[in-house]
C-alpha positions as CSV (number, residue, x, y, z in Angstrom):
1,X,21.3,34.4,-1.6
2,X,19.3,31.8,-3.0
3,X,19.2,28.1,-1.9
4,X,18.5,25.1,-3.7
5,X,16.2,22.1,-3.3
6,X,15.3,18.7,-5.6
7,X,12.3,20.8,-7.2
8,X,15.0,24.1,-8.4
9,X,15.8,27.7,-6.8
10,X,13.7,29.2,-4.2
11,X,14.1,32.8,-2.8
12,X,14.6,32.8,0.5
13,X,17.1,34.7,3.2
14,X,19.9,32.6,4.9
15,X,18.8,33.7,8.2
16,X,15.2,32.0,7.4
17,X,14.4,28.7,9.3
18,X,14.4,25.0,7.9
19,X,11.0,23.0,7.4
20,X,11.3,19.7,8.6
21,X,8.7,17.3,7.1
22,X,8.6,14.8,9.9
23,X,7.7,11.0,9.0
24,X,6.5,9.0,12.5
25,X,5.1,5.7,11.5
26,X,1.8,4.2,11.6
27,X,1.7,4.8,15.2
28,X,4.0,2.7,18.1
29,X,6.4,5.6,19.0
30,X,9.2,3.0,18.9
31,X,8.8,2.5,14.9
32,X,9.9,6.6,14.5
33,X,13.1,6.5,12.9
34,X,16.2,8.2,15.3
35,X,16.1,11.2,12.8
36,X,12.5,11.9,13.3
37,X,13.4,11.3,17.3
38,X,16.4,13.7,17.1
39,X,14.1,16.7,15.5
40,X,11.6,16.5,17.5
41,X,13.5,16.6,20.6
42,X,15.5,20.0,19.6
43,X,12.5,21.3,17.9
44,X,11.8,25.3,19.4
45,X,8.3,25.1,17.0
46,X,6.1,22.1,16.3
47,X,3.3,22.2,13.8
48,X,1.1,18.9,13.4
49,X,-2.7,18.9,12.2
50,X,-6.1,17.9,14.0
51,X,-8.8,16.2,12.3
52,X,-12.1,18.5,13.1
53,X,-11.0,19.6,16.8
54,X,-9.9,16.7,17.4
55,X,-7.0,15.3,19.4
56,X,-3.7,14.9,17.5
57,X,-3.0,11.4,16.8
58,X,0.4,12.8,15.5
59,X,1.2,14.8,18.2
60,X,0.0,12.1,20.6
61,X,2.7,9.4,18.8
62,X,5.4,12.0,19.6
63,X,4.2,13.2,22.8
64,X,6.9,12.0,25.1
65,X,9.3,13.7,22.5
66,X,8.0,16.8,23.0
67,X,9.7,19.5,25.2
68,X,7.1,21.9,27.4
69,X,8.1,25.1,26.5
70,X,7.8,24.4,22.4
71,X,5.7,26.3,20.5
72,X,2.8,24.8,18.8
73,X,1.1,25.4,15.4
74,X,-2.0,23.8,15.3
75,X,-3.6,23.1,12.0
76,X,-7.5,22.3,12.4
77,X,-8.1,20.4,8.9
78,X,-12.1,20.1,8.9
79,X,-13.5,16.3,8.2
80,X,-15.4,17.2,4.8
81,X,-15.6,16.1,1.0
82,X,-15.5,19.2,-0.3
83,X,-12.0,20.3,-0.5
84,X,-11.8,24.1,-0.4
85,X,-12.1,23.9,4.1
86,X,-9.4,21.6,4.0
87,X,-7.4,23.8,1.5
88,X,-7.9,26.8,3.5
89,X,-6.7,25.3,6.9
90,X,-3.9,24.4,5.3
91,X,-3.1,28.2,3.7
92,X,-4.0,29.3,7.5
93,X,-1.2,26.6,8.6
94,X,1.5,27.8,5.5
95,X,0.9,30.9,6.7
96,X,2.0,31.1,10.8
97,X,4.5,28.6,9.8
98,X,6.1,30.9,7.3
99,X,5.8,33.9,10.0
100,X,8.0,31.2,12.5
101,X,10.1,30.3,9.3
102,X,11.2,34.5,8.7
103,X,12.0,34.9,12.4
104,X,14.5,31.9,12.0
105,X,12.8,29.4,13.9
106,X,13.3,25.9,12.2
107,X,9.8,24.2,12.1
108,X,9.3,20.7,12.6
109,X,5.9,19.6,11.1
110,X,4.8,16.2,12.5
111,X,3.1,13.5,9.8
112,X,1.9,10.2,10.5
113,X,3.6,7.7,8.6
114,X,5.4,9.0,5.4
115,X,5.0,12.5,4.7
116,X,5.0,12.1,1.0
117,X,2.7,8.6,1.0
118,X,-1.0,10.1,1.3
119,X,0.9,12.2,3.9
120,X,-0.6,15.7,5.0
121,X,2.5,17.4,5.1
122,X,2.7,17.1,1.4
123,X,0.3,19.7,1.3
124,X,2.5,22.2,3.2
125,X,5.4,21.2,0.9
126,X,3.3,22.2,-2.4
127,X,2.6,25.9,-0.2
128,X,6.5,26.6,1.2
129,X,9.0,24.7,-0.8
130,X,9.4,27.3,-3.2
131,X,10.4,30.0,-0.7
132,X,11.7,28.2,2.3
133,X,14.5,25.0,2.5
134,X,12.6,22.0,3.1
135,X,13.6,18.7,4.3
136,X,11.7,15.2,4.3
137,X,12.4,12.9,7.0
138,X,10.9,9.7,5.7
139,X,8.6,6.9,7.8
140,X,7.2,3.9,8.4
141,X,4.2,3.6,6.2
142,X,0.9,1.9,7.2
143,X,1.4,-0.3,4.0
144,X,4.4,-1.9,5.2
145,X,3.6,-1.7,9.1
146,X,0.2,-3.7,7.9
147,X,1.8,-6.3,6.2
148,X,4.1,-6.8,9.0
149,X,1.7,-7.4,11.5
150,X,-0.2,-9.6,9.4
151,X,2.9,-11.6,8.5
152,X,2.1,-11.3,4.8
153,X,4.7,-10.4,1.9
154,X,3.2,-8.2,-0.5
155,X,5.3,-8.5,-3.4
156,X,8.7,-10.2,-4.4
157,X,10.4,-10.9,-7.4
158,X,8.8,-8.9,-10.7
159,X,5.7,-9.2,-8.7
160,X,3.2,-5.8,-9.2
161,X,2.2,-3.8,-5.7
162,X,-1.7,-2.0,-6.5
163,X,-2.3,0.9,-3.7
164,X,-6.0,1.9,-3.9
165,X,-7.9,4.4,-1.7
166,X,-11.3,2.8,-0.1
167,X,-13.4,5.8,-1.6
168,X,-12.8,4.5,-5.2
169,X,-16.1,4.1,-6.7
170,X,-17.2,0.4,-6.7
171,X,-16.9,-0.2,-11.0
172,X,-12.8,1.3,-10.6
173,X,-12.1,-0.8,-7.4
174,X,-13.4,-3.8,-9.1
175,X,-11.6,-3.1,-12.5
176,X,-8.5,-2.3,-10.5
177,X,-7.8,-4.9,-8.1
178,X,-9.0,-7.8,-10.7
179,X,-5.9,-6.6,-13.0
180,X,-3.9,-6.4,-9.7
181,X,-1.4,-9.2,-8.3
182,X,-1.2,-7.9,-5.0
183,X,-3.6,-4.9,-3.8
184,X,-3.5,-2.8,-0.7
185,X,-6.5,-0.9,-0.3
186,X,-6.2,2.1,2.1
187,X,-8.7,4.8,4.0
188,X,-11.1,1.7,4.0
189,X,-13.4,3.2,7.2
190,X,-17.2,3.7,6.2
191,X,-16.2,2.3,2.8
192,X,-15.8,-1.5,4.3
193,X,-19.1,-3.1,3.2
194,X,-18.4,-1.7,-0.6
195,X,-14.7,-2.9,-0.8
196,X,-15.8,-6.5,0.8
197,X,-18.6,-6.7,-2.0
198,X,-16.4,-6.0,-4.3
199,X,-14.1,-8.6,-3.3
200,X,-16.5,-11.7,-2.4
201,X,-17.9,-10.8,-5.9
202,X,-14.3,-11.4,-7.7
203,X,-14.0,-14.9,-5.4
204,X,-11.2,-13.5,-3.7
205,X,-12.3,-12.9,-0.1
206,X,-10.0,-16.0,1.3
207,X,-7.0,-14.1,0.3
208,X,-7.9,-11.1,1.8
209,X,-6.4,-9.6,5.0
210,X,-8.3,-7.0,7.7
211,X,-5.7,-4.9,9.7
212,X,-7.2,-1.9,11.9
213,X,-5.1,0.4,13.7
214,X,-2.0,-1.2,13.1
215,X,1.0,-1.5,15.6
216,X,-1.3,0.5,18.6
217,X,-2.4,-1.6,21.4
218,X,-5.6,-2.3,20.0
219,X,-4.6,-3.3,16.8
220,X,-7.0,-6.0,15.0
221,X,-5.4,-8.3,12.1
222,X,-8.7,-11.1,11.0
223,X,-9.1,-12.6,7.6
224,X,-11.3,-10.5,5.5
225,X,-14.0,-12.6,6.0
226,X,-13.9,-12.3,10.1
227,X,-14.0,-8.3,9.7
228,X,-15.9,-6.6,11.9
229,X,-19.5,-4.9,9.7
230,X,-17.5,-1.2,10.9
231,X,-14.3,-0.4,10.2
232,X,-12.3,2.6,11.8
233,X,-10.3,5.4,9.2
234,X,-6.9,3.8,9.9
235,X,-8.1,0.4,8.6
236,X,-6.7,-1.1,5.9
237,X,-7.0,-4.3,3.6
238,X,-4.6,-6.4,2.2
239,X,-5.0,-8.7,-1.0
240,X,-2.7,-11.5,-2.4
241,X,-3.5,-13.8,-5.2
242,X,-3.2,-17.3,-5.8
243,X,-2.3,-18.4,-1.9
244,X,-4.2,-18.7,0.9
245,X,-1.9,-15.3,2.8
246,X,-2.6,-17.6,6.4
247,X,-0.9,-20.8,4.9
């Protein structure tokens, strides 16, 4: 028998497992939703990804969640601009969680903040969705988790929202964010000095907001023009026009 999802009919046996798509915010393990908390804490299988060999930083927001005897798929996504690694690790991932998913284990994949929102798991979804049930469990996104901590409101009203990714070349950024109202710009990292030229060179710099590792106890929220000269990955900054965002 077949089962459906939001994307159509898959083929897939009743006695297969569920894939849980597992959201856990930007990082405090407090700002996982009860859900994602419930999952994890019944979950026989866990499967999060590693950034180069890395520690998790998934795995380490739902650490205390975690029972001992779970199993453990470990997906090593190599830290490279070419994307055919990265696309392997993840067939190599697809793959031992599809062996877990025939024996009838339910997976529970772990994602930091939403799984669809630049989310890894997304990836996974694309690979299994079509044979396997899938379910999202939705999180707290860096975006909002940014602007919270930084106390600024991003959009309200009819008011536009502009997400951009850091590694934008510099003519797109700048063509973007001047048609923008209110700009997030994420993955900043080794991209900082371009992004902050771009935005001293539209006169925009005092509206600017610098948040770094956001909700984790050694978060950093400075005006744009306080930034430190290096930024880490989870880094983000935050952009409203026409008001000073600290007044």
């Amino acid at each position: 028998m077949s089962r459906r999802t939001l994307r159509g009919e898959f083929s897939g046996q009743d006695e297969a497992g569920v894939l849980y798509g597992v959201g856990l915010g930007p990082g405090a393990p407090d700002l996982m939703t009860l859900r994602a908390a419930r999952l994890i804490e019944g979950a026989a299988v866990i499967a999060y990804p590693t950034l180069a060999g890395g520690a998790s930083f998934a795995r380490a927001i739902a650490a205390d969640l975690i029972a001992p005897e779970v199993q453990e798929i470990v997906m090593d996504v190599p830290m490279t601009v070419e994307r055919a690694p990265a696309q392997a690790a993840y067939d190599t991932g697809a793959a031992t969680i599809a062996a877990a998913l025939d024996q009838g284990k339910d997976v529970v994949c772990l994602c930091e903040g939403d799984p669809f929102f630049y989310g890894s798991f997304m990836y996974l979804f694309a690979r299994l969705s079509e044979k396997y049930r899938v379910e999202v469990v939705p999180g707290v996104t860096s975006v909002t988790a940014c602007a919270a901590r930084a106390g600024m409101p991003l959009a309200a009203r009819n008011e536009r929202l502009t997400v951009l990714p850091g590694p934008l070349p510099e003519a797109e950024l700048r063509a973007r964010i001047d048609g923008a109202e209110s700009v997030v710009i994420m993955k900043v990292g080794r991209h900082l000095s371009k992004v902050r030229a771009v935005i001293d060179a539209l006169g925009l710099t005092a509206q600017a907001v610098y948040v770094e590792r956001a909700t984790l106890p050694d978060e950093v929220v400075l005006p744009l023009a306080e930034a430190p000269e290096k930024a880490p990955y989870f880094s983000m900054i935050l952009l409203t026009k026409g008001a000073d965002p600290w007044l």
